[in-house]
N, C-alpha and C positions, 0 to 999 in steps of 0.2 A: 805333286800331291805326296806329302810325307806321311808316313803313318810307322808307328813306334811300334815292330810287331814283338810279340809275346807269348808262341805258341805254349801254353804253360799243359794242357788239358794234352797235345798230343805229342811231346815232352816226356811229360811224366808219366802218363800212362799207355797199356799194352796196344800194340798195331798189331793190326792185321797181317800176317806175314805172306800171305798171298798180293798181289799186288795188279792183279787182273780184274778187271771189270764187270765179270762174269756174276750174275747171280749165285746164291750159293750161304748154305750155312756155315756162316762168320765164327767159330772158337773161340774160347780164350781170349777177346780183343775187345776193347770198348770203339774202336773207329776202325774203317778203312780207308787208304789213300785214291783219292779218285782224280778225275780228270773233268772239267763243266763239259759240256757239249758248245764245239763253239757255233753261236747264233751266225745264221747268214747276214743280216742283216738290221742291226739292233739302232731301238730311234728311245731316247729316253724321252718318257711321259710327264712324269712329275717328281719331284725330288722335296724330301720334309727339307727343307734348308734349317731345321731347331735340329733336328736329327744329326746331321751333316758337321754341326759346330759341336758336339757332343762327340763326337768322334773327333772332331779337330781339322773338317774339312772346310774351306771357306765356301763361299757362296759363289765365285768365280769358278774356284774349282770342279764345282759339281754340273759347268756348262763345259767343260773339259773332253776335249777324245778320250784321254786316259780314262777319266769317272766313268762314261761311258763301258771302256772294254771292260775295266776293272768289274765293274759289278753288273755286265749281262754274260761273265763269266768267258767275255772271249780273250781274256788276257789276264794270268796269274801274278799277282804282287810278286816282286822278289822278296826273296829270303820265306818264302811261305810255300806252304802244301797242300791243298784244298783235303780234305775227310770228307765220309759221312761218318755218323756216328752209328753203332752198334747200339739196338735195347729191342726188349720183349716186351708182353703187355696182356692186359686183359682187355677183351674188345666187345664190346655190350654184356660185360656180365661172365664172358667164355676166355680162358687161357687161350690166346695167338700163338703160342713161342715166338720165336726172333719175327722181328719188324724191322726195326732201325728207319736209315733216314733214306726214303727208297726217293724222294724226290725233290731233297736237300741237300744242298751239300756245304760245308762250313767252309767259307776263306781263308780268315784266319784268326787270331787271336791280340787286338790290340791293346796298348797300354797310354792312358793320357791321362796325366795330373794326379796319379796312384788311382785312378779306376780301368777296369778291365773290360774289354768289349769283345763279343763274341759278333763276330759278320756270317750272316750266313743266308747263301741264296736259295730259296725254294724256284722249281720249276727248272733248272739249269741242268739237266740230263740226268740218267740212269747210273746205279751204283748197285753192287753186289744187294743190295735191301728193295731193289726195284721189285721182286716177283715176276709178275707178269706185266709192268706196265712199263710205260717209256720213260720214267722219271722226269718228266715234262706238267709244264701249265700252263691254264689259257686265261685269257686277257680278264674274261668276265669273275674268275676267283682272286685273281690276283688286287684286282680293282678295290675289291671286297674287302682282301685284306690289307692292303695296305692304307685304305681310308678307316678298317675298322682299326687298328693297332691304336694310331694317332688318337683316334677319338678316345678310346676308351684311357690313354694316358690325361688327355685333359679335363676328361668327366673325373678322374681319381681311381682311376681303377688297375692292381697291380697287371702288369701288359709290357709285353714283347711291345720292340718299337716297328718301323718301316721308314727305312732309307730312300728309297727307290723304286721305280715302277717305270719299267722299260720292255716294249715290244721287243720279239726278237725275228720280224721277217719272214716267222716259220708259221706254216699251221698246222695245228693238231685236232687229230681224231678223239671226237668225246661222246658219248652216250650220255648228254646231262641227266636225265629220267630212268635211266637204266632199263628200256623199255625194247630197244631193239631198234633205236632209231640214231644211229650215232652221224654226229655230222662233224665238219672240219670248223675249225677256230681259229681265231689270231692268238699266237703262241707268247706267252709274257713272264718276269720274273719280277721279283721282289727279293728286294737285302732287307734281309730281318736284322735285328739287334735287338741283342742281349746279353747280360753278365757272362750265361752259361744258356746251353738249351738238354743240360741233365736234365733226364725227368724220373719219374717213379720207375718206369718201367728195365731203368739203366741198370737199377738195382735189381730188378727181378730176373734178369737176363740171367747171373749170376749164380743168383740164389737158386734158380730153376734149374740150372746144369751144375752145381753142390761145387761152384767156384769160388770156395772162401776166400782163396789168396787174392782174386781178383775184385771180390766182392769190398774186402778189407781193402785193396788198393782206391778203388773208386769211393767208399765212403769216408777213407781217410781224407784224399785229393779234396772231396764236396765240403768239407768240415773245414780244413786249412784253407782254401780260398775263399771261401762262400758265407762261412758259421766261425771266423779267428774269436768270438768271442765265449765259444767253446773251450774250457780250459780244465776240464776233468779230465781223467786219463779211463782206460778200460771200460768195460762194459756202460758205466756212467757216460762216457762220453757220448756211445751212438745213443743212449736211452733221451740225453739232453740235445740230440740231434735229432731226432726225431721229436721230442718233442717240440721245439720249435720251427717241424715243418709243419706239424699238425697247427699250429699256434697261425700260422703265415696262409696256411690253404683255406683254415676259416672265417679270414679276415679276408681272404680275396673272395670266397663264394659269400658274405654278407652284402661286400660290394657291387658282386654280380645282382643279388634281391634288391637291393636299392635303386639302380638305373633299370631292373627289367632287362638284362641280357640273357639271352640261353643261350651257351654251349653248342649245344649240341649232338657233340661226341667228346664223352667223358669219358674216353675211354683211359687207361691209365697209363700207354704210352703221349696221351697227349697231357697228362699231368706234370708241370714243372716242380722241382725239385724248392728253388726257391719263394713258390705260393706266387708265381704271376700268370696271367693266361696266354698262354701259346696256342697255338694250330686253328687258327680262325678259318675253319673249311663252313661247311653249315649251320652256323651261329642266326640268331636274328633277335630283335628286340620284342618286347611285347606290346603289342597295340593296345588293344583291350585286355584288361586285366583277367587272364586266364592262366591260374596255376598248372593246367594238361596241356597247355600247350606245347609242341618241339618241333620248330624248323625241319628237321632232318626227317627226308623220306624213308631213308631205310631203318629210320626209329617210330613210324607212325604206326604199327600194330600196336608195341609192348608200349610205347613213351616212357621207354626204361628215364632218358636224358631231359624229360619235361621240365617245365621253371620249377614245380612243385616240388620235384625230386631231387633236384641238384645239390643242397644239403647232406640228404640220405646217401648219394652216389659219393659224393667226395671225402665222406665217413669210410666208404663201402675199401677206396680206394686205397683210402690210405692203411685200411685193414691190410690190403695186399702187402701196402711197403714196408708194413710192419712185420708178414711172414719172413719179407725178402732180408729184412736185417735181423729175423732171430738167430741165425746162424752165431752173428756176433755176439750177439745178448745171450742166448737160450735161456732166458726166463722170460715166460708170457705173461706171468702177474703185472708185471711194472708196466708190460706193454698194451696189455688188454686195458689197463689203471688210464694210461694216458689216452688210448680211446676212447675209452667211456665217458673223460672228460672234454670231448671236441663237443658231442651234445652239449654240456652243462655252458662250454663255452659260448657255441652257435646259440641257445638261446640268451645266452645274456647278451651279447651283441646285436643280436636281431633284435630284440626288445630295445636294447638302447637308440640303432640305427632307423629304427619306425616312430619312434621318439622323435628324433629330431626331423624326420620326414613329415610328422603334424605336429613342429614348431614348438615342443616341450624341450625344457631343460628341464624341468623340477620333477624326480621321482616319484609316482604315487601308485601304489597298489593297481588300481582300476584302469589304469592303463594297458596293461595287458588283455584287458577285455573290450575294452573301446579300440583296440586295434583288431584284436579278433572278428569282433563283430564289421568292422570297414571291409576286413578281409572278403568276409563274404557277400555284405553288403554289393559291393562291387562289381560282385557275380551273379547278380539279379538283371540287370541288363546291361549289356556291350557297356563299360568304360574305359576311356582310352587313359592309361594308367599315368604315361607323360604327362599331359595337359590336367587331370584331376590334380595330380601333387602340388601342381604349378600351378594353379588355380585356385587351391586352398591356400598359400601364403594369404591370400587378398581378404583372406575371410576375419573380419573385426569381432573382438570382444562383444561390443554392444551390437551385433548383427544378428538378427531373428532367423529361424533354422531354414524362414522358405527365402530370404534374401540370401542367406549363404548356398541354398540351394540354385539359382539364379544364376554365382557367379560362377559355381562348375560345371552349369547345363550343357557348355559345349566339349564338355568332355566324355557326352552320351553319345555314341551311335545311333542309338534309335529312341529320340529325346518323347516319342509320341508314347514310349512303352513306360515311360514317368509317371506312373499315374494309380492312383487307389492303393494297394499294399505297398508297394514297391516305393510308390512314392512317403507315404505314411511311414515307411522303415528309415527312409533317408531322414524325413523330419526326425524323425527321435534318437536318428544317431546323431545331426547336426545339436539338434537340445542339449544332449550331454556332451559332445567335443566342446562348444560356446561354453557352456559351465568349468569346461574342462582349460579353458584358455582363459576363463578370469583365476582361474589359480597360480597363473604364472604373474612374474614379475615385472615382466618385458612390457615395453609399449606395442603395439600393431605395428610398428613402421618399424621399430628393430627386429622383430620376429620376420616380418616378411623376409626382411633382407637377410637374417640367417636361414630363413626354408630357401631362401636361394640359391642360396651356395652348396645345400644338399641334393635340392630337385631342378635337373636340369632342363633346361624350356627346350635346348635341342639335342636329338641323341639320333643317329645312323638310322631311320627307319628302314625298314625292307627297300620300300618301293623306292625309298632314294638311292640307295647302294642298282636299285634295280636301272631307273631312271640314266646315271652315270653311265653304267655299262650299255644301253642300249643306243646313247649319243655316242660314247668310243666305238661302237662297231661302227659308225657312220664316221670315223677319222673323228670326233668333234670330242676334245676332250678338256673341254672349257668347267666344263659342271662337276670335273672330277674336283678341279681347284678351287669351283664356288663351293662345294658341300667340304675338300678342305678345308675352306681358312672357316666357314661355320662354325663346324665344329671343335677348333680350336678354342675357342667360348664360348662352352653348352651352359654357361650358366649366367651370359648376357642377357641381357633384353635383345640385341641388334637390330632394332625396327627394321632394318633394311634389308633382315631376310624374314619376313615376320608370314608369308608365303608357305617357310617349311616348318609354321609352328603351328600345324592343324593334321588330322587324323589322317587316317588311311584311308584313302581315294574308296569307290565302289569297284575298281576297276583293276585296282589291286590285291582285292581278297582271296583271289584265290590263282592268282596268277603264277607260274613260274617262275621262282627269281622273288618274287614280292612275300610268298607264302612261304613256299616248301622250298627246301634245297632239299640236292643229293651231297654227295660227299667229293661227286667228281668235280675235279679241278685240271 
């Protein structure tokens, strides 16, 4: 197994000059040198083999001993260093100071065919950024993430990849509930990939301890490898650096409202630099279409990180990156100018990407209010938002509002609560969409087949990320690779999994794992 390394990130910029293990506030340095924890016993689970050639690894190689040590961290590449990375961050709302990468650690930096790859194992031991924890993961998050990565690249959504998903022999102590009931786990890791895993928070490190030089160091580094078609000089440059992170982070949260993904935790050390989504800890999709809704337990008071908000928050967010780089600007006009236009952005894209979600090409005024009104519509009784979008491609020109009612019906949860107002609402929004679809151009049968390629018939639900993990605790880890190759084509028909193209069980509403997560991994 050859790999072209390239450590360019810890290279060129500041190391840690301590070189101990020890927890500890990190100075002046964007990474530390660490060391994995080596696994007693590691059994690789599943491997993306699309991943694996993307890097330049064949499909042989990835049933290899080496593949193996290599990436459950029991065996260091030569010519390479393993880091964490140094950064700070705001965490629901509230200044954290330093974080970094308490339970990641980078491999190293490869180079194939002039692209760049950043390897980096989550769960593979503690590192000065651990705090109080063991820099460790368990089977049941890793699971999560590494089928959520994948999917969300093939749905179209900007996304951190997953290499690998490998037991490591060991188990670990978790409180998942954070309740007072903590119990031991099968211990697991996952190889992330990605260009880079800078995120917002690298810069705030910085900017928080008044480290220009270091600041200027890292935003230079981010611009030259990441933004080369950056070509102003001074102040201009981070202004047009910024703004096309702003430009990149609102085309990835538009993305997120179109498949129904939340976050979670937005926090802004989990914000990527280059506008794709990292840190799939407590994420989950939406069933029924509920803008309050947010996976994450330790967000269910405030639902600061709900679907509804996720917009508002990654505005909120970037406000911070923009404190963090005024040091280099110190003009706030141009920079408060370019936030104010993330809104102007986000709704022009949102308007356009709900567009094509009910099968418009053609521009018309009243469409912003015929999506408005679906909006709420929606929220009248339980819909399950997958199967509704998926269910309207079918809906014909010449179709009366209670047959197009008909063909969505199984996208209600509670189809008996259809009835009198509710139902009379749907008829007269159906009335006007039909009215609204003889003003396009398109035939029925081309329309469907462009709403298909926007609304995906399969997407990770809870219960199945749930389902996976509950057969791997039983050694049976068959259903990780059936809901793999699934969702490899979320916007098939596949008859042959036509099983995972219906709602959320009774038995998963309010389940552990199906509903709510915590953060712990």
């Amino acid at each position: 197994m050859q790999l072209k390394i390239n450590n360019r990130f810890s290279s060129e910029l500041p190391a840690d000059t301590n070189e101990s293990n020890n927890t500890r506030q990190v100075l002046n340095a964007c990474f530390s040198y660490v060391t994995p924890r080596i696994p007693s016993n590691p059994k690789l689970i599943h491997t993306s083999i699309e991943v694996a050639a993307l890097i330049g690894i064949c499909e042989l190689e990835t049933q290899s001993k080496t593949f193996l040590e290599i990436f459950s961290g029991k065996k260091i590449l030569s010519n390479s260093r393993p880091y964490a990375m140094n950064y700070a961050g705001h965490q629901f709302g509230n200044w954290a100071g330093q974080l970094g990468d308490g339970r990641a650690i980078v491999l190293t930096e490869i180079e194939i065919k002039e692209a760049f790859y950043t390897l980096q194992l989550k769960g593979a031991g503690s590192t000065p950024y651990s705090r109080r924890a063991d820099g460790l993961a368990v089977l049941r998050s890793s699971i999560r993430e590494h089928l959520c990565s994948e999917a969300m690249h093939y749905l179209g959504v900007p996304t951190t990849r997953s290499l690998s998903l490998i037991l490591t022999g060991d188990e670990v102590l978790r409180d998942v509930m954070y309740d007072g009931n903590p119990d031991y786990e099968k211990g697991a890791i996952v190889c992330r990939v990605a260009p880079t895993f800078i995120r917002f928070g690298s810069f705030e490190l910085f900017s928080a301890s008044n480290d220009r030089i270091n600041l200027k160091k890292l935003t230079d580094f981010t611009i030259k490898y990441y933004y080369p078609e950056i070509t102003s000089n001074g102040k201009e440059k981070y202004l047009d650096f910024f703004k096309i992170v702003v430009h990149k982070t609102c085309e990835m949260v538009v993305n997120w409202q179109r498949v129904g993904f939340v976050h979670g935790v937005m926090n802004t050390d989990n914000m990527s630099i280059l506008g794709i989504t990292i840190d799939y800890g407590p994420y989950g999709w939406l069933e029924d279409y509920n803008p309050n809704w947010t996976p994450n337990t330790t967000d269910k008071e405030n639902r600061r990180y709900q679907f509804g908000n996720q917009p508002e928050v990654a505005q909120w967010n970037l406000y911070q990156l923009a404190n963090a780089l005024y040091p280099l600007i110190e003009e706030a006009t141009q920079l408060e100018t370019i936030l104010n236009d993330f809104q102007t952005q986000y709704d022009t894209y949102y308007l356009d990407m709900m567009r094509s979600k009910l099968g418009f090409k053609l521009d018309y005024k009243e469409d912003k209010k015929l999506i408005s009104d679906l909006e709420k519509i929606l929220q009248l009784s339980e819909t399950d938002m997958t199967i509704f979008f998926r269910q309207l491609g079918l809906v014909k020109k010449d179709h009366s509002p209670e047959f197009a009612i008909s063909i969505i019906n199984n996208s209600f949860y509670k189809p008996q609560e259809i009835k009198k107002e509710v139902l009379n609402t749907w008829h007269r929004w159906f009335k006007e969409y039909i009215e609204r679809l003889n003003l396009e151009n398109s035939t029925d049968e081309s329309r469907n087949e462009y709403m298909n390629t926007i609304n995906p018939k399969y997407v990770l639900r809870n219960y199945m990320a749930q389902l996976a993990i509950e057969a791997a605790n039983k050694d049976d880890y068959s259903l990780i690779d059936e809901l793999f190759e699934l969702l490899k084509k979320p916007y098939h028909e596949q008859p042959q999994h036509e099983k995972w193209y219906a709602k959320r069980p009774d038995w998963a509403r309010d389940k552990i794992g199906s509903s709510m997560l915590s953060c712990s991994s």
